[in-house]
DRENZA-687368 format. One line per field, with one value per residue (C-alpha): residue number from 1; residue in three letters; chain; x, y, z. Coordinates in steps of 0.05 Angstrom, whole numbers, plus 5000, padded with zeros to 4 digits. Each point is the difference from the previous one (the first is absolute). Layout:
num (NUM, ...)
residu (ALA, ...)
chaine (A, ...)
x (X, ...)
y (Y, ...)
z (Z, ...)
This chain:
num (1, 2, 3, 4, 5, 6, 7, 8, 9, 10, 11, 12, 13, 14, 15, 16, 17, 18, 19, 20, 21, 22, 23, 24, 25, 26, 27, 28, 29, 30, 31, 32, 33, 34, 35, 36, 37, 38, 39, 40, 41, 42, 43, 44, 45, 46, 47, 48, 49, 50, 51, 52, 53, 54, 55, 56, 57, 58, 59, 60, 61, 62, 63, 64, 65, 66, 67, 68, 69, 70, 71, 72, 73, 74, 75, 76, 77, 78, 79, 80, 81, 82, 83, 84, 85, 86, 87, 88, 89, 90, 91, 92, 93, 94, 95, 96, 97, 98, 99, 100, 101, 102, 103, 104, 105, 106, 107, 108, 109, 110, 111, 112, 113, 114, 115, 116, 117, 118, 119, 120, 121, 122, 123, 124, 125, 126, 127, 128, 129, 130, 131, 132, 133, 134, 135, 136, 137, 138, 139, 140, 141, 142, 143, 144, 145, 146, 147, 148, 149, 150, 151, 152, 153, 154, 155, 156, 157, 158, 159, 160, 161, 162, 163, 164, 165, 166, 167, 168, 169, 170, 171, 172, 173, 174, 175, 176, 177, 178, 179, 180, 181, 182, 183, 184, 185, 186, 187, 188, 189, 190, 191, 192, 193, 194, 195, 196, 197, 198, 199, 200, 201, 202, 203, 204, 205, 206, 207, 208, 209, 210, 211, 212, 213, 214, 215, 216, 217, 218, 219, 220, 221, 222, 223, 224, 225, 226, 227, 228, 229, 230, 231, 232, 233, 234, 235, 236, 237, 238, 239, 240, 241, 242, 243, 244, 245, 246, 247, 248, 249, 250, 251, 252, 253, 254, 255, 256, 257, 258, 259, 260, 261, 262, 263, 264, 265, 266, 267, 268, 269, 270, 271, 272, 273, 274, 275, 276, 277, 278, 279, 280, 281, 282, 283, 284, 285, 286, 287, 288, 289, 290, 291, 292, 293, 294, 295, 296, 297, 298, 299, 300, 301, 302, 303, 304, 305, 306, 307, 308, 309, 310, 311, 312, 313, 314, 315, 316, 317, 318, 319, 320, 321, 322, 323, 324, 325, 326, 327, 328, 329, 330, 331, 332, 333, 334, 335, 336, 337, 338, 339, 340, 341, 342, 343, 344, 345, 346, 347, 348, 349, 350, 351, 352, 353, 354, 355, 356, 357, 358, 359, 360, 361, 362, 363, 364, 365, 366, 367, 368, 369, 370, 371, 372, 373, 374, 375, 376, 377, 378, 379, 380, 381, 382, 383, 384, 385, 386, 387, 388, 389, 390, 391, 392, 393, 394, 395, 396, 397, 398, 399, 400, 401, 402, 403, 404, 405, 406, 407, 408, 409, 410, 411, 412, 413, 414, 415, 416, 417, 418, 419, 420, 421, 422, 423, 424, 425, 426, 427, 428, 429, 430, 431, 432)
residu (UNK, UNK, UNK, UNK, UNK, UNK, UNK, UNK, UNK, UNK, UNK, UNK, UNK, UNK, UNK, UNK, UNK, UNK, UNK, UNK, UNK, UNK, UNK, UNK, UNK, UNK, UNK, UNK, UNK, UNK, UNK, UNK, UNK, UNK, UNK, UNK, UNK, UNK, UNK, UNK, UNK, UNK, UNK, UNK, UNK, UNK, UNK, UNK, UNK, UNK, UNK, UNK, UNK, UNK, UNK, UNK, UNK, UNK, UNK, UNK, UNK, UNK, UNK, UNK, UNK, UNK, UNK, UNK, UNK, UNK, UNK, UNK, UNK, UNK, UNK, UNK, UNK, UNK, UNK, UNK, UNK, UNK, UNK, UNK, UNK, UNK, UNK, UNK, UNK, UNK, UNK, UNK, UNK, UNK, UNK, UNK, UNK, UNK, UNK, UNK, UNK, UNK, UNK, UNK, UNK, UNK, UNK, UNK, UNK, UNK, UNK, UNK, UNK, UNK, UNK, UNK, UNK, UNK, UNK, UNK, UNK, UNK, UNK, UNK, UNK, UNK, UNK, UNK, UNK, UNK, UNK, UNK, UNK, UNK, UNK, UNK, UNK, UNK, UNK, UNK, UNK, UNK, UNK, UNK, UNK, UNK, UNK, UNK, UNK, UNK, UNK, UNK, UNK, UNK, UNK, UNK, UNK, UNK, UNK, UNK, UNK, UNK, UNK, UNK, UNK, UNK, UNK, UNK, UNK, UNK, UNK, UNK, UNK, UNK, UNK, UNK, UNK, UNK, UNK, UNK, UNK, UNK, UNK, UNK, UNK, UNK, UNK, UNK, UNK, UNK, UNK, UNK, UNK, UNK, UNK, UNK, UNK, UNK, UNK, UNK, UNK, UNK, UNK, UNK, UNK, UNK, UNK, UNK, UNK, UNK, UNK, UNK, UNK, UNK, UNK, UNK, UNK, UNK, UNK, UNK, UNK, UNK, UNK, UNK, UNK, UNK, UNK, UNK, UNK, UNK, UNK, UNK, UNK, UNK, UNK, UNK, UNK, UNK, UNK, UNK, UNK, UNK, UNK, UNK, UNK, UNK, UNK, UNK, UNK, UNK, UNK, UNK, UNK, UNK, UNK, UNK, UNK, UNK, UNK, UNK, UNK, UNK, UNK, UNK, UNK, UNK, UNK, UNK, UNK, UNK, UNK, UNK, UNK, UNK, UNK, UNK, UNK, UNK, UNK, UNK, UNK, UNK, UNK, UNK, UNK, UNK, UNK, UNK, UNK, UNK, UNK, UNK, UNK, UNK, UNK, UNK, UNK, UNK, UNK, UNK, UNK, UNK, UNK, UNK, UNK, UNK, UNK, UNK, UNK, UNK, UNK, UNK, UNK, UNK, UNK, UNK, UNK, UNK, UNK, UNK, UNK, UNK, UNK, UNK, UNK, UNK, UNK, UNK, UNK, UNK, UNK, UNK, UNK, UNK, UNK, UNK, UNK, UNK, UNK, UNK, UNK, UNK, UNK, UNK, UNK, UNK, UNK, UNK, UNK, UNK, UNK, UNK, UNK, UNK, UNK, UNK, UNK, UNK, UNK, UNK, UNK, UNK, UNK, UNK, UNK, UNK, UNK, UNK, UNK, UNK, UNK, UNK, UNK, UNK, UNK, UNK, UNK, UNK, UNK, UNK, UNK, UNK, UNK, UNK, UNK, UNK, UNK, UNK, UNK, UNK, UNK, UNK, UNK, UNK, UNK, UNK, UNK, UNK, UNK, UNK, UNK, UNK, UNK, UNK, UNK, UNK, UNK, UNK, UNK, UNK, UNK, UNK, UNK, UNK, UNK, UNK, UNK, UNK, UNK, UNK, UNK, UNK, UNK, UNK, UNK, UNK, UNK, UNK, UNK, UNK, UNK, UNK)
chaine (A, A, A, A, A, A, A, A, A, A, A, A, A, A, A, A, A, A, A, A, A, A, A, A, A, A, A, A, A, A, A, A, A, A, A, A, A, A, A, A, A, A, A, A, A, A, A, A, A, A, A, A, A, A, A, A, A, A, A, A, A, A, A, A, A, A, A, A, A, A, A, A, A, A, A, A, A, A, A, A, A, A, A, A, A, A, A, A, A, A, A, A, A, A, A, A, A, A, A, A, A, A, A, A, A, A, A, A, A, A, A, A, A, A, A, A, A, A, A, A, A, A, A, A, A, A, A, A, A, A, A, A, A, A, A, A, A, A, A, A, A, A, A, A, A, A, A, A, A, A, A, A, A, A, A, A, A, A, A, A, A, A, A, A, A, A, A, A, A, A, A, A, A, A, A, A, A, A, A, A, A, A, A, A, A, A, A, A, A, A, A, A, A, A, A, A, A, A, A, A, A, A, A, A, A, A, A, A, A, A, A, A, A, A, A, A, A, A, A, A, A, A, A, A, A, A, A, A, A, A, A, A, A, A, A, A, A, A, A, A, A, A, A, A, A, A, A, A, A, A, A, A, A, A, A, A, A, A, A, A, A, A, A, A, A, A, A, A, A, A, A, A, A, A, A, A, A, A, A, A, A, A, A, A, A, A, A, A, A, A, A, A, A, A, A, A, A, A, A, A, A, A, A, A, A, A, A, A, A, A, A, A, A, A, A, A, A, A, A, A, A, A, A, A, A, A, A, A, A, A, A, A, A, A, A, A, A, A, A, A, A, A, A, A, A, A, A, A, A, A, A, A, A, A, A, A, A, A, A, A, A, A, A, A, A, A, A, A, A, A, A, A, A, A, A, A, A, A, A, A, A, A, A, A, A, A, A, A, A, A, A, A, A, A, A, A, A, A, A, A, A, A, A, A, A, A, A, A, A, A, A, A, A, A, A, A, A, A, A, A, A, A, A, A, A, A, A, A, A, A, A, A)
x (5000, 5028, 5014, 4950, 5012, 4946, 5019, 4954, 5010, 4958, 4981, 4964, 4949, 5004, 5011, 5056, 4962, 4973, 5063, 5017, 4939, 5003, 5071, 4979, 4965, 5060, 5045, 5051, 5003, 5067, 4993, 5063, 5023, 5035, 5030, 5001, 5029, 4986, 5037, 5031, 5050, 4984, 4990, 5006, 4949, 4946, 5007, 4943, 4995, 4978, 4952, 4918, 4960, 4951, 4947, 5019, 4984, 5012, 5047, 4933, 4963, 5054, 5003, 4929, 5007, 5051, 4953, 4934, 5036, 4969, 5046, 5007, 5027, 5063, 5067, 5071, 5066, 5038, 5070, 5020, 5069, 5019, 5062, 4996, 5078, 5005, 5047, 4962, 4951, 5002, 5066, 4979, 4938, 5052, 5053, 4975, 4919, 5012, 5003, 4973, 4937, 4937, 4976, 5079, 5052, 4994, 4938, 4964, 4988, 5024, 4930, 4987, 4976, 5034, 5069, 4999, 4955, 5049, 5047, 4948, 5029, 5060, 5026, 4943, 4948, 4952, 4933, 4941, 4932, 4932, 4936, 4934, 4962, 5018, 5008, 5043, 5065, 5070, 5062, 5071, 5062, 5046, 5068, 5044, 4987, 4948, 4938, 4972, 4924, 4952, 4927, 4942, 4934, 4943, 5026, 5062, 5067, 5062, 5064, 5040, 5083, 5013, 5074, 4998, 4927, 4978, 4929, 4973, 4934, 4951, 4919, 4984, 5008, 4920, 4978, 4939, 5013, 5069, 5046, 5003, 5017, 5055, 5063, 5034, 4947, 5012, 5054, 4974, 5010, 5048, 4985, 5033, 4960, 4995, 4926, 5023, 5062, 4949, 4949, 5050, 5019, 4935, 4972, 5058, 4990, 4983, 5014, 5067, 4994, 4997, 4959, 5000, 4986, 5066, 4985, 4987, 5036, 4989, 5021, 4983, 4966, 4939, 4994, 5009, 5006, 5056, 4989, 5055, 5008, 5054, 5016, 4984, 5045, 5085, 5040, 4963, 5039, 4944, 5005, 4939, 4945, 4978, 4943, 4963, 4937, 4954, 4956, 4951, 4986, 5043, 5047, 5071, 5047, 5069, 5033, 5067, 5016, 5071, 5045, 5004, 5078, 4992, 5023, 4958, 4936, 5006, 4927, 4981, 4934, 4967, 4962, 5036, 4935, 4922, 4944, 4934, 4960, 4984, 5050, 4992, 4980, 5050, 5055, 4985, 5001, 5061, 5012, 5068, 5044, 5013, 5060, 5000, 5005, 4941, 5016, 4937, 4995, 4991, 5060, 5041, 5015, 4956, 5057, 5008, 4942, 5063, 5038, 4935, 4983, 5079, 4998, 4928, 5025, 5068, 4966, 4939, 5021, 4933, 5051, 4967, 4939, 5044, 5025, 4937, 5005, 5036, 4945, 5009, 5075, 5006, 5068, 5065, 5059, 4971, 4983, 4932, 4918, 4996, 4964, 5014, 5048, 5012, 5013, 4983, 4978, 4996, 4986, 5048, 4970, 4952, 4983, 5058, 5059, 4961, 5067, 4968, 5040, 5002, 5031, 5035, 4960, 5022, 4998, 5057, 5067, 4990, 5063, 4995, 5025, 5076, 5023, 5038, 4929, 4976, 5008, 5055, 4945, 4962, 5067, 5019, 4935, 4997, 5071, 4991, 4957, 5009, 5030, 5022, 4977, 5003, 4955, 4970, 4956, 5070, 5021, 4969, 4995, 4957, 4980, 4980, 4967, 4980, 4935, 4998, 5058, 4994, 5050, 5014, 5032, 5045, 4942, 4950, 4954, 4984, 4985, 4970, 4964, 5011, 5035, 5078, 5055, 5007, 4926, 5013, 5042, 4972, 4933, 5046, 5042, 4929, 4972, 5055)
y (5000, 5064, 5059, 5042, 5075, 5014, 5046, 5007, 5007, 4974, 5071, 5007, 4949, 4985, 4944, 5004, 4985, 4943, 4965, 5005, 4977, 4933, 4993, 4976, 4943, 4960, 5031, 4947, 5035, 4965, 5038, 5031, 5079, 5009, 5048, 5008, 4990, 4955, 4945, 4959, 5001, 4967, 4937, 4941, 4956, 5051, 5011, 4996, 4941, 5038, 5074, 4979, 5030, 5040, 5051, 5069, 5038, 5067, 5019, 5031, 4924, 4957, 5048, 4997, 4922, 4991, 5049, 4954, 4934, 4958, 4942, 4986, 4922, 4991, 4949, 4996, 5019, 5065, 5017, 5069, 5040, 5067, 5036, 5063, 5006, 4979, 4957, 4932, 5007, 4932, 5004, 5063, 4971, 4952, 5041, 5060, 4979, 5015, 5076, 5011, 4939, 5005, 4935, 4969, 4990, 4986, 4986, 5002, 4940, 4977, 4997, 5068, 5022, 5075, 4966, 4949, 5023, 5057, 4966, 5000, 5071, 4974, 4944, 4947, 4952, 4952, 5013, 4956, 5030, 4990, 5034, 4989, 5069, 5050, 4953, 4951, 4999, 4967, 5020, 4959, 5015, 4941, 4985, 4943, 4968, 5032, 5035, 5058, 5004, 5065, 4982, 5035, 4957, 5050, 5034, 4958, 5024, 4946, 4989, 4942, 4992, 4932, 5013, 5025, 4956, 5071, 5026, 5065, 5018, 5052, 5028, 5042, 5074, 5015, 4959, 5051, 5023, 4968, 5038, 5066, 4964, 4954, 5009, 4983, 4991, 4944, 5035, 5029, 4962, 5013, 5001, 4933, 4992, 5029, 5017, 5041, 5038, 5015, 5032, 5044, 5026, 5012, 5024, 5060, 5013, 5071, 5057, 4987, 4927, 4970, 4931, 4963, 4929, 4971, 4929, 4933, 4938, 4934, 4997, 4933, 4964, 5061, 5061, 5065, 5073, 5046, 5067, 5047, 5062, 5056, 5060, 5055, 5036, 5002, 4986, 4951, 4932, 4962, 4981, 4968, 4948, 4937, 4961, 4934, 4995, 4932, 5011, 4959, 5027, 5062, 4975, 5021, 4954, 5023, 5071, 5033, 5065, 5023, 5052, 5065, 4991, 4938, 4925, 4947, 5005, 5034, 4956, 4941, 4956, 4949, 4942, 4932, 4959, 5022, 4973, 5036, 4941, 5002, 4976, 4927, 5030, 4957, 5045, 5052, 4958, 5010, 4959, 5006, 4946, 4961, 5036, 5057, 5076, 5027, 5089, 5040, 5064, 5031, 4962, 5049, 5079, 5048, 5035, 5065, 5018, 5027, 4934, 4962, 5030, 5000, 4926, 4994, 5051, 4964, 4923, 5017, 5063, 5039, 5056, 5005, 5032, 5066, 5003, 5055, 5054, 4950, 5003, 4929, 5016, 4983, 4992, 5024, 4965, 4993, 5069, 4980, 5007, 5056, 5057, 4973, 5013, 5072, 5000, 5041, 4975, 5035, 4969, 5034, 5001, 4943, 4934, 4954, 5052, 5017, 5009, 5006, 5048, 4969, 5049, 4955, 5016, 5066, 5044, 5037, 4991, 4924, 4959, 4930, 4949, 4988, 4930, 4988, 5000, 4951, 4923, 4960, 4959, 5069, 5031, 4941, 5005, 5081, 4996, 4960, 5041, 5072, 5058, 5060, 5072, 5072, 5057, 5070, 4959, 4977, 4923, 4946, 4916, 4964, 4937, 4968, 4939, 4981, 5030, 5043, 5055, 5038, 5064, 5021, 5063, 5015, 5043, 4939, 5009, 4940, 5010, 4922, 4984, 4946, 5055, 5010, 5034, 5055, 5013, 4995, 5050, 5053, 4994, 5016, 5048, 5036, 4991, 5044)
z (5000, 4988, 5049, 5010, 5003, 5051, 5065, 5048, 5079, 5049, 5026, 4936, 5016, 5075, 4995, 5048, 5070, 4963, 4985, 5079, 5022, 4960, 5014, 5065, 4954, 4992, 5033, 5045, 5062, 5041, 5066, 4995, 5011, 4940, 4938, 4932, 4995, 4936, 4972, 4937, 4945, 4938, 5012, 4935, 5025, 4996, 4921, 4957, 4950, 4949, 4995, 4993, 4952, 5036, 4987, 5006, 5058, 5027, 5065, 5027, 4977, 5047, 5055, 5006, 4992, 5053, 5039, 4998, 5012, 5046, 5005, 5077, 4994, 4969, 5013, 4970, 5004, 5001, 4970, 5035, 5002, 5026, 4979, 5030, 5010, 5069, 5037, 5011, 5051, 5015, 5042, 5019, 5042, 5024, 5028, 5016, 5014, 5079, 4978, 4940, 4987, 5049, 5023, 4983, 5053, 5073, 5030, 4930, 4958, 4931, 4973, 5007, 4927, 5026, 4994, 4949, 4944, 5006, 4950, 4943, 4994, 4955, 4968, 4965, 5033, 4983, 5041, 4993, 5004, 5017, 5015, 5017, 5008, 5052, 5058, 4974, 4970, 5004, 4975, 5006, 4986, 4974, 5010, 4981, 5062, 5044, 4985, 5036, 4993, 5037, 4998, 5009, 5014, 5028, 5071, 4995, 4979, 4999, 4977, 5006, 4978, 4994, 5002, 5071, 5021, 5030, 4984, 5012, 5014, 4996, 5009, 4936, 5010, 4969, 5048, 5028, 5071, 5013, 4960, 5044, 5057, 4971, 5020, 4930, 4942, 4937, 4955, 4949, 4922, 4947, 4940, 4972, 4937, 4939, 5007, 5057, 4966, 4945, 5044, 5036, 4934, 4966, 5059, 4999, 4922, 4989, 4942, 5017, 4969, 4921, 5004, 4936, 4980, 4971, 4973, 5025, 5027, 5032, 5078, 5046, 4936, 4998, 4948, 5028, 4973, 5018, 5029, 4996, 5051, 4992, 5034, 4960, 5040, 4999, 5067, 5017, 5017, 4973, 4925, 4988, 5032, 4964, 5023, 4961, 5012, 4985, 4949, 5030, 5071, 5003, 5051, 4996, 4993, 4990, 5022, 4978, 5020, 4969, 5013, 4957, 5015, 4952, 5020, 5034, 5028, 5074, 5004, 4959, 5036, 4961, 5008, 4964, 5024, 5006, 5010, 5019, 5033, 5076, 5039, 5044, 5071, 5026, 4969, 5059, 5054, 5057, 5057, 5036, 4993, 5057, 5043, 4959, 5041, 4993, 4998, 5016, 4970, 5069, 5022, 4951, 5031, 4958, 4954, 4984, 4947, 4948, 5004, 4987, 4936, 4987, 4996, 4968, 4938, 4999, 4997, 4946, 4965, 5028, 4978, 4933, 5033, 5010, 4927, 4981, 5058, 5052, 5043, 5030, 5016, 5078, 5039, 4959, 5026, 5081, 4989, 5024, 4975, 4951, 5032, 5071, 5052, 4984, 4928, 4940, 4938, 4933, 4930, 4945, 4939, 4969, 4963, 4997, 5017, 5059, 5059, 5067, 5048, 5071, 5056, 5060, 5069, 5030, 4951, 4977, 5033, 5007, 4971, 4955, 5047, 4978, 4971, 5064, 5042, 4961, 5022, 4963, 4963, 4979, 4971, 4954, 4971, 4993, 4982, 4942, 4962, 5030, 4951, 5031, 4956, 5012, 4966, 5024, 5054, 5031, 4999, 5015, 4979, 4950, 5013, 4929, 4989, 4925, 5010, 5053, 5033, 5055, 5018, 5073, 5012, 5059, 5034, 5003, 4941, 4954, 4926, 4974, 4940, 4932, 4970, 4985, 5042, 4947, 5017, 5086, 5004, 4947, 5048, 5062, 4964, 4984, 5075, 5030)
């Protein structure tokens, strides 16, 4: 099928609150506080056997498609890698999880989806999926030799890592009248799948965004259409968005989001199985094995609201949702909640070169914290991708990932946003 030229933005139709409220549909909710951090680099076993002829539609056609799908069973397999530029977060949640992982370390419990769904933030995984409506769903990870399965069966969160024989355990956070008086609430879900990725960026598409339909191809034996999203906008670090969507039921079932710096994908989620029967009721069933320790939620301290959505960005990518306007940006490098604990927030500029301006707690006068504050495990990691720059707002570091960098200056104040350095400091430079 060939491209299609169309351009249209979900603003133009509203169809945007509609594609978040059936995201919920089939969405595979892990109970895990986590970031978006995102995942995948292009990954062979995901390649299409060949393009399908299919009828042409519109961009404004399969948005409103993926908008009025009501597929709520579905099974299969996920292929899923994140190359955001990071040191492997694996070891990190190893060595350094006493400091820098809630739920890891001493006193905490292996199972905890806070510390090890973490590593989905680089590197590749294969998940394997299923769903049964809103109040069901299971997700494990799997290794070479272990497998590390959350599950969600109506009030009932667990997680179980074979490796270690711990299991984790906790009452949903919507259950009515017992989550404002819970100590420490279910972790919230990342987004893992590429239903999930998708919404977060169609959701955020505004006059600021080109949406096209660029072909076809074949992905987990089913047809889908490709929709193609691009800043319209330069100095952004996002190149472009690809999602397939099935032609059938508007699910999507692969998502790429590469760099505008060019090389691999910085996120690449796709589905290498599918099917969209129910699942057994069986497959949502947890006992604990015999022996095993058995973590309450409870059991765990509550951590600091910042480090909690730290980890949940970091282990599902949920940092997609502040691409357009980064209004779902929460807790720059422990700086904490934004728009808690004293701090000032202001959005610089819009769409997907939006930089949000966050001053440190005290006003003016207040000082970055130095390298040498920081905890051995905490330096390594800044150390390894900190720059040092100067301009008219003073000097400061950038932190860069592949998708998103953030600038602190020497005074406190944080410039972050999917945008390049270049673009950083030119919106400090014009804030002094």
């Amino acid at each position: 099928m060939a491209p299609k030229d169309t351009v249209r933005t979900t603003d133009e139709t509203g169809e945007g609150s509609v594609v978040r409220r059936k995201a919920a549909r089939y969405a595979v909710p892990v109970a895990v506080a986590g970031i978006a951090a995102a995942t995948i680099g292009l990954v062979p076993a995901l390649a299409a056997s060949g393009d399908p002829d299919l009828p042409d539609v519109t961009a404004e056609e399969l948005i409103a498609k993926i908008a009025a799908s009501d597929a709520e069973q579905l099974s299969g397999t996920v292929r899923i890698s994140t190359d955001l530029g990071l040191p492997s977060l694996a070891g990190l949640a190893g060595d350094a999880a006493d400091g820098l992982v809630p739920g890891a370390g001493k006193g905490g419990s292996s199972a905890a989806p806070d510390a090890r769904l973490m590593e989905l933030a680089s590197g590749t995984h294969t998940l394997r999926v299923a769903v049964d409506g809103p109040d069901r769903q299971k997700l494990s990870i799997l290794d070479d030799a272990a497998e590390y399965s959350v599950i969600r069966n109506g009030d009932d969160v667990w997680a179980y890592d074979s490796e270690s024989g711990e299991v984790y355990h906790a009452e949903d956070a919507e259950d009515a009248g017992a989550a404002a008086e819970r100590e420490r609430p279910a972790p919230q879900e990342p987004s893992t799948t590429p239903q999930e990725l998708a919404d977060e960026v169609l959701k955020a598409a505004g006059d600021t965004t080109s949406v096209t339909v660029d072909g076809t191809a074949r992905i987990a034996g089913r047809d889908a259409y490709q929709l193609l999203v691009k800043p319209r906008q330069s100095g952004s670090t996002v190149g472009s968005v690809r999602i397939a969507v099935d032609a059938e039921n508007g699910v999507p079932l692969k998502f790429t989001l590469l760099p505008s710096g060019g090389g691999k994908a910085v996120v690449d989620a796709g589905f290498t199985k599918v099917d969209f029967s129910r699942p057994p009721a069986s497959t949502f069933d947890f006992t604990p094995p015999k022996g095993a320790k058995v973590t309450e939620a409870d059991e765990l301290g509550r951590p600091e609201k910042g480090a909690a959505r730290h980890a949940e960005d970091l282990a599902g990518l949920k940092g997609l949702k502040g691409i357009e306007g980064l209004e779902g940006l929460e807790g720059v490098g422990g700086l904490g909640p934004v728009g808690e604990g004293g701090q000032a927030v202001n959005v610089i500029g819009e769409g997907w070169t939006a930089i949000a301006e966050i001053k440190a707690p005290g006003g003016a006068g207040t000082t970055a914290p130095k390298p040498g504050d920081a905890p051995p495990e905490a330096r390594k990691l800044l150390d390894s991708f900190g720059d040092r720059v100067k301009g008219d707002f003073g000097a400061g570091t950038v932190f860069k990932t592949r998708l998103v960098n953030a600038l602190m200056t020497d005074d406190g104040t944080v410039y972050v946003g999917a945008v390049t350095q270049d673009a950083l400091v030119g919106a400090a430079n014009a804030a002094k």
